[in-house]
C-alpha positions as CSV (number, residue, x, y, z in Angstrom):
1,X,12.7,-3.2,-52.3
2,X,9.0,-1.8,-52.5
3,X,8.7,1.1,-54.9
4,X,5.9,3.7,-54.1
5,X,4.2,6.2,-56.5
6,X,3.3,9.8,-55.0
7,X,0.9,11.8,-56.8
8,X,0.3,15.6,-56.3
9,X,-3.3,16.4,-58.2
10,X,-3.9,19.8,-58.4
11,X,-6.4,22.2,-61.0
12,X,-3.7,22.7,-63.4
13,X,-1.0,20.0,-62.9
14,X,0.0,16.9,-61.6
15,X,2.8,16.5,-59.7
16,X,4.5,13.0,-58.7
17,X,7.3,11.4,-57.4
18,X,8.4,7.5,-57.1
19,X,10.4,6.5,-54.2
20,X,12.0,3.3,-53.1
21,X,11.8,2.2,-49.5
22,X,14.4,-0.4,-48.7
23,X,14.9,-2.9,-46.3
24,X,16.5,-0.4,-43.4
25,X,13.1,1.4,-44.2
26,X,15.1,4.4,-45.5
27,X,13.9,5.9,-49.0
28,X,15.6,6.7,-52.2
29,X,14.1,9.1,-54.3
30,X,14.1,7.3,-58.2
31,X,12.4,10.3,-60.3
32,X,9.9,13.0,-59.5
33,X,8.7,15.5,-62.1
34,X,5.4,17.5,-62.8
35,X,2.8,17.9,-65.6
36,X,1.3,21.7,-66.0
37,X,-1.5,21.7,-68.3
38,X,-3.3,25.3,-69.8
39,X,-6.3,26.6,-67.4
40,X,-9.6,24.9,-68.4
41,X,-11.0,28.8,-67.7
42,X,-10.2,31.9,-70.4
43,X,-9.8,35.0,-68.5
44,X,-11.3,38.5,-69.6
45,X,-12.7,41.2,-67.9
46,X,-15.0,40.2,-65.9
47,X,-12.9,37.4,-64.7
48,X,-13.0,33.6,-65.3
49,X,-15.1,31.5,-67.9
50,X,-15.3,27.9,-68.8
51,X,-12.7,27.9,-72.2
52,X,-15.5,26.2,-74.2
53,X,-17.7,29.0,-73.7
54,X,-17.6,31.3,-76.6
55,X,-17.2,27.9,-78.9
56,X,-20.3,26.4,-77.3
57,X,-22.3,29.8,-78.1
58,X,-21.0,30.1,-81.7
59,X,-22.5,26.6,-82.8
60,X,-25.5,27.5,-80.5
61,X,-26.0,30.5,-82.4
62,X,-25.2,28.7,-86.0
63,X,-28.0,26.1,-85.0
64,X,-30.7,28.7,-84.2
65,X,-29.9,30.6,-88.0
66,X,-30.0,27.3,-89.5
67,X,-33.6,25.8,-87.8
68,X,-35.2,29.7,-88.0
69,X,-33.9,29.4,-91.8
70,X,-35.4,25.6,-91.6
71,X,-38.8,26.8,-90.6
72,X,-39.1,29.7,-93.0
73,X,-38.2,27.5,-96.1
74,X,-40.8,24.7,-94.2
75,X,-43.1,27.4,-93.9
76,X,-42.5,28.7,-97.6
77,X,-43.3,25.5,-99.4
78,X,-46.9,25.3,-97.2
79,X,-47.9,29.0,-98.8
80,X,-46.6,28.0,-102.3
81,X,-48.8,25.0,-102.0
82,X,-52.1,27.0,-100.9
83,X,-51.4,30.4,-102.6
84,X,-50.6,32.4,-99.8
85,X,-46.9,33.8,-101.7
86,X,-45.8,33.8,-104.7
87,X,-44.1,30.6,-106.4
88,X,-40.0,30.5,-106.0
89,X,-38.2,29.3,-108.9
90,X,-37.5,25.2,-108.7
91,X,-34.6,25.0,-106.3
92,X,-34.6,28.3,-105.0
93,X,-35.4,26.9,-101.2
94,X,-33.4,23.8,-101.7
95,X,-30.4,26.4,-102.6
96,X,-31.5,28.9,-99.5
97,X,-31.0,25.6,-97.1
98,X,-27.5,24.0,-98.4
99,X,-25.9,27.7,-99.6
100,X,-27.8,30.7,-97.0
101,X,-28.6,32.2,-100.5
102,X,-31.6,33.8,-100.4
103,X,-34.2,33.9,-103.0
104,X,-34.2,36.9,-104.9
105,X,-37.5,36.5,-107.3
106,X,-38.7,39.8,-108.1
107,X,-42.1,38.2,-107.2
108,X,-41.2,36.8,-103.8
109,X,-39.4,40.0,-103.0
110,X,-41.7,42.5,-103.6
111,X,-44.6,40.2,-101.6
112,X,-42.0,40.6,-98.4
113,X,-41.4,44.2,-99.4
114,X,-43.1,46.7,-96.6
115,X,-44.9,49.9,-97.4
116,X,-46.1,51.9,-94.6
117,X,-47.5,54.3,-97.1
118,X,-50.0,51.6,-98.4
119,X,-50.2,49.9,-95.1
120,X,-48.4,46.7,-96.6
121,X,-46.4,45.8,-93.2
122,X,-46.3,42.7,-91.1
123,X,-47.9,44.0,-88.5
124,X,-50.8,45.7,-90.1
125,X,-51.3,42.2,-92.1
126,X,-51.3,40.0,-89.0
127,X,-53.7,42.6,-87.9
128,X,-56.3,42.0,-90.9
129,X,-55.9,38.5,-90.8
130,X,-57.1,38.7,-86.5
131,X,-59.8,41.4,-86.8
132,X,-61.2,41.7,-90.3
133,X,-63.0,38.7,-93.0
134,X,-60.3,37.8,-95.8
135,X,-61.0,36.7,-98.3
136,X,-59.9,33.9,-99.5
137,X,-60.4,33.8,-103.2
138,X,-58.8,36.8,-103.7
139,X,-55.1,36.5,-104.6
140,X,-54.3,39.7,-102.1
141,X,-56.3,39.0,-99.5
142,X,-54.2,35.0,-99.6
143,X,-50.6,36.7,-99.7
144,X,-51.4,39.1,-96.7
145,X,-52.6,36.1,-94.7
146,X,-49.4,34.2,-96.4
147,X,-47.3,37.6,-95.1
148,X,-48.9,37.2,-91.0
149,X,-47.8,33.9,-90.9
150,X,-44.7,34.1,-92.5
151,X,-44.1,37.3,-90.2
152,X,-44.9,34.8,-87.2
153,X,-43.1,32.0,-88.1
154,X,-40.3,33.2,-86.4
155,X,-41.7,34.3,-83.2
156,X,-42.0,30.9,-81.6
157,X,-40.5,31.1,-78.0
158,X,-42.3,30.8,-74.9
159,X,-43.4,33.2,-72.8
160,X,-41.0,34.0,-69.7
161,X,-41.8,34.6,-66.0
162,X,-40.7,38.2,-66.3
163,X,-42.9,38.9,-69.3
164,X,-46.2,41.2,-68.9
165,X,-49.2,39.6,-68.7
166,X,-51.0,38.6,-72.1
167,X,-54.9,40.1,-72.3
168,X,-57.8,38.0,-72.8
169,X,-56.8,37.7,-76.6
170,X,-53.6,36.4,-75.7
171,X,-52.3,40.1,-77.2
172,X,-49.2,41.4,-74.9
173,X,-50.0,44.9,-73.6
174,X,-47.5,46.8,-76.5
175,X,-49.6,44.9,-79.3
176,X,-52.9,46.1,-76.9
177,X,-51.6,49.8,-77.0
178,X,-51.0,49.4,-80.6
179,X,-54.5,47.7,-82.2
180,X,-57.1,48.3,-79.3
181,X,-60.4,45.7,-79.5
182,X,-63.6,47.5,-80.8
């Protein structure tokens, strides 16, 4: 008696069946059954998508918050060192990296603080810092340098194939349109 295994593998289940061939070469079916598993695809409206999807681009999204957090606090403790912003309370970074909560000295807050009225914006600063002399001994000339790279710090991808072409300043033709040269 010779015993043989049939198996049935399909995208969702497995189907299989044992029969026993005997000596007259007729077969006996011993057991058959079938294993269905759940789709390895979610379904919405726009059809199929791999299940792990929306799990995969949560923790992607959670990683990029916590390095972009990573490289502002990195950044922070550079300008606290040379000047460039005003001194956080001991801990105040370590407590921004383990807990997300922000630092909240009136000091720190009012350096981020925009004021289009006194042209005290990210933008105008980086502007400065590119076209005009700072300088460096003074305490305001130090945080509005401190305030274009801490505006920058985020802004650290790559530019795409679709993206307009950078002038010879490496300026994109918005920031052109924006703060001509001259």
């Amino acid at each position: 008696m010779e015993k043989v295994l049939g198996l049935d593998l399909g995208t969702n289940s497995i189907g299989w069946a044992v029969v026993e061939r005997g000596e007259d070469n007729k077969c006996k079916l011993v057991g058959k059954g079938v294993n269905i598993f759940q789709d390895g695809v979610a379904h919405d409206k726009s059809g199929e998508k791999p299940a792990v999807q929306e799990r995969t681009s949560a923790r992607s999204s959670r990683r990029h918050y916590f390095r972009r957090r990573l490289r502002k606090i990195e950044l922070l403790k550079i300008l606290m060192e040379n000047g460039m912003c005003p001194v956080l309370p001991e801990g105040a970074l370590l407590e921004w990296k383990r807990s997300k909560l922000f630092p909240l000295d009136k000091a720190f807050l009012e350096w981020q603080r925009t004021d289009d009225n006194v042209d005290k914006n990210p933008y105008h600063d980086r502007y400065l810092s590119l076209f005009t002399e700072l300088d460096l001994s003074r305490q305001s000339d130090r945080y509005t340098l401190g305030r274009a790279f801490y505006h920058l710090n985020p802004c650290r991808d790559f530019p795409h194939s679709s993206a307009p072409v950078a002038d010879s300043w490496g300026r994109s033709p918005a920031i052109v349109s924006i703060f001509p040269v001259g």
